[in-house]
matplotlib code that plots the C-alpha trace (Angstrom):
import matplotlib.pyplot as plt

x = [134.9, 133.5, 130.2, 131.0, 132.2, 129.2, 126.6, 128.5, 128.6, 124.9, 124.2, 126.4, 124.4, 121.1, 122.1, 123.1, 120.0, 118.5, 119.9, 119.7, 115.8, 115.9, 117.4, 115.5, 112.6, 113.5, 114.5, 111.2, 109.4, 111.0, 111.1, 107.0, 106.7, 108.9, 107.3, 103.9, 104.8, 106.0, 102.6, 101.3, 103.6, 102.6, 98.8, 99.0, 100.3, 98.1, 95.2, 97.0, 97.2, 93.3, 92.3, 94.1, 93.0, 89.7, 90.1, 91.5, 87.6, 85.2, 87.2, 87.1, 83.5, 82.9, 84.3, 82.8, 79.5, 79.9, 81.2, 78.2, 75.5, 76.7, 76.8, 73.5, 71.8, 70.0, 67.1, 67.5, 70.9, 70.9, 72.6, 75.1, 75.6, 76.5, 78.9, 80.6, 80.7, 82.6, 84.9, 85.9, 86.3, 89.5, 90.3, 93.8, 93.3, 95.0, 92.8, 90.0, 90.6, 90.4, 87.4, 85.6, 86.4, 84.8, 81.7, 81.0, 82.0, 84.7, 86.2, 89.4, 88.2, 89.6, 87.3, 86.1, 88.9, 91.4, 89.4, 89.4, 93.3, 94.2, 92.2, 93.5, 97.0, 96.6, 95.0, 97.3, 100.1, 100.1, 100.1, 100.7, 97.0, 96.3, 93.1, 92.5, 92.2, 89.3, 86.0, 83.1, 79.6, 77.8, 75.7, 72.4, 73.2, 73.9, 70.5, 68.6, 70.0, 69.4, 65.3, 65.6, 66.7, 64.2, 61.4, 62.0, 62.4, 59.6, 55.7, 55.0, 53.6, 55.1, 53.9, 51.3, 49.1, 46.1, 46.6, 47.1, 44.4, 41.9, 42.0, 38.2, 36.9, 39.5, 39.5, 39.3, 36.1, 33.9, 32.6]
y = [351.0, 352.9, 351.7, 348.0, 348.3, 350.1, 347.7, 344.6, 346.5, 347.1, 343.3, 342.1, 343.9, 342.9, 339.4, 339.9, 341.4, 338.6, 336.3, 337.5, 338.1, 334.3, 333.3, 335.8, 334.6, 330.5, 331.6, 333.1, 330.1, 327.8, 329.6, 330.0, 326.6, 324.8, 327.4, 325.9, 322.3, 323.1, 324.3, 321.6, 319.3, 320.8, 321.0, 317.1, 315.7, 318.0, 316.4, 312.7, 313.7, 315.1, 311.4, 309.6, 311.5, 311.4, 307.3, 307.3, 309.0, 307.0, 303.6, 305.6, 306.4, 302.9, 301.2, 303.4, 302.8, 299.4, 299.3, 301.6, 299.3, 296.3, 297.8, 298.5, 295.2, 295.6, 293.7, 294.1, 293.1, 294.0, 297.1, 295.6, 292.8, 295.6, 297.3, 294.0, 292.9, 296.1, 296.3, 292.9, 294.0, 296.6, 295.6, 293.5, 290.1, 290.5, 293.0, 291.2, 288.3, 290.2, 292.0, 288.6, 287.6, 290.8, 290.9, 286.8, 287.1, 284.8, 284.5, 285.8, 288.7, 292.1, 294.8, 297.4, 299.9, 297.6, 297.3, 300.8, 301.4, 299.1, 299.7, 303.7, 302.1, 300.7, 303.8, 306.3, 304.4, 306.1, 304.4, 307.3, 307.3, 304.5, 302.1, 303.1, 306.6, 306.1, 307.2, 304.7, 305.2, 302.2, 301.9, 302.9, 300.8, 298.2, 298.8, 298.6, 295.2, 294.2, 295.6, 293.7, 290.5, 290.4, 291.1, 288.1, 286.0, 286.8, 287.7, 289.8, 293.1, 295.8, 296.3, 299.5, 299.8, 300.0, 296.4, 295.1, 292.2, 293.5, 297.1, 298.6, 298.8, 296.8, 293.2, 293.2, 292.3, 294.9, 295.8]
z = [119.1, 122.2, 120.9, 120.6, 124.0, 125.5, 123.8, 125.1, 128.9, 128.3, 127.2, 130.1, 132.1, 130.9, 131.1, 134.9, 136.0, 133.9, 135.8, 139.2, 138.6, 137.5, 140.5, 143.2, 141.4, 142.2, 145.6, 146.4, 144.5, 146.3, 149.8, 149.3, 148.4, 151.8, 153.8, 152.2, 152.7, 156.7, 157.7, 156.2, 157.8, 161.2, 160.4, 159.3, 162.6, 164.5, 162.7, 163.4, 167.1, 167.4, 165.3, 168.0, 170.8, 169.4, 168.9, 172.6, 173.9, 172.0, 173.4, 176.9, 176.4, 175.3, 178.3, 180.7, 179.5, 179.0, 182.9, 184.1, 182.0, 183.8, 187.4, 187.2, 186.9, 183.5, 183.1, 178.9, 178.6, 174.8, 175.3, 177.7, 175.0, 172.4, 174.2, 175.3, 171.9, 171.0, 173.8, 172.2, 168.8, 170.0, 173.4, 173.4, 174.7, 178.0, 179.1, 177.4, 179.9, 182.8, 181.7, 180.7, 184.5, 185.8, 183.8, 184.5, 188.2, 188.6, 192.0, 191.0, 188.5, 189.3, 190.2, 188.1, 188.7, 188.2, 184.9, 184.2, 185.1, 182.5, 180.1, 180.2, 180.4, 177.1, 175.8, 177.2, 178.0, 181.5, 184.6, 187.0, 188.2, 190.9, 190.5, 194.3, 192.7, 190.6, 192.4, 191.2, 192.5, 193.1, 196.1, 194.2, 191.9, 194.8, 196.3, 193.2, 192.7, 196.1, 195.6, 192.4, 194.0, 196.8, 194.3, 192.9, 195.9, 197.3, 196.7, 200.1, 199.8, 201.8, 205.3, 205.8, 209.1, 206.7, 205.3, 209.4, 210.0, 212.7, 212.0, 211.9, 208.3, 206.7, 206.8, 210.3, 212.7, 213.1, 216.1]

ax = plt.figure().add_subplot(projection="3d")
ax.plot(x, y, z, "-o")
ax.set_aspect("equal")
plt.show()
């Protein structure tokens, strides 16, 4: 009888550390596995986040080029027709309107940073930053409209002292 009892302590035994090495080995499987689908978890919205930020610069980039080509008075407008025709592929219409208004020169078109502030308003959804805030260099690109302008309106040749009428030796009277 002693031996009945010690082989069923021994099989009850060996079914107990059966069992619990069954169950520690689910526990680690399983704890492996949600520690496997976290990281990925965190590493997919990390890579959502770098898309949209991503997204968020090439519109940027795309505006501000867009904005640059048209300040400074193109005279192939192919580019600036490809980056307008983009802007209007993603742009949302409200801001399209006030961009159309800008880039034809309506009377009551906003100016450029007003342009700029809400187009990063729809990109960022921040508004913190003032349009006044937004430094925009223009006066070269001013001047070489201006030079560009007179050009055409007008044939004259720059005034030097060698071109004068009546200097000795060139086209003058000689004496």
């Amino acid at each position: 009888m002693n031996l009945d009892i010690l082989f069923a302590a021994l099989l009850g035994s060996a079914g107990g550390i059966a069992g619990t090495a069954l169950i520690l080995w689910l526990l680690r499987t399983w704890f492996a596995e949600r520690i496997k689908q976290s990281i990925g978890h965190e590493y997919a919205i990390k890579l959502e986040e770098w898309k949209k930020s991503e997204q968020v610069r090439l519109k940027s980039e795309a505006i501000a080029s867009l904005l640059a080509e048209w300040m400074s008075f193109p005279d192939d407008q192919r580019t600036l027709n490809k980056l307008t025709f983009e802007a209007y592929l993603w742009l949302p219409t409200d801001v399209l309107q006030l961009l159309t208004k800008t880039l034809t020169n309506n009377p009551t078109a906003p100016n450029v940073r007003d342009i700029l502030w809400h187009v990063r308003k729809h990109l960022l959804d921040d508004d913190t930053l003032a349009p006044g805030e937004i430094v925009i260099f223009k006066q070269d690109s001013q001047r070489r409209a201006f030079q560009a302008k007179m050009k055409a309106m007008t044939s004259f040749k720059q005034f030097t002292s060698a071109s004068a009428v009546g200097i000795k030796g060139y086209r003058g009277k000689k004496t």
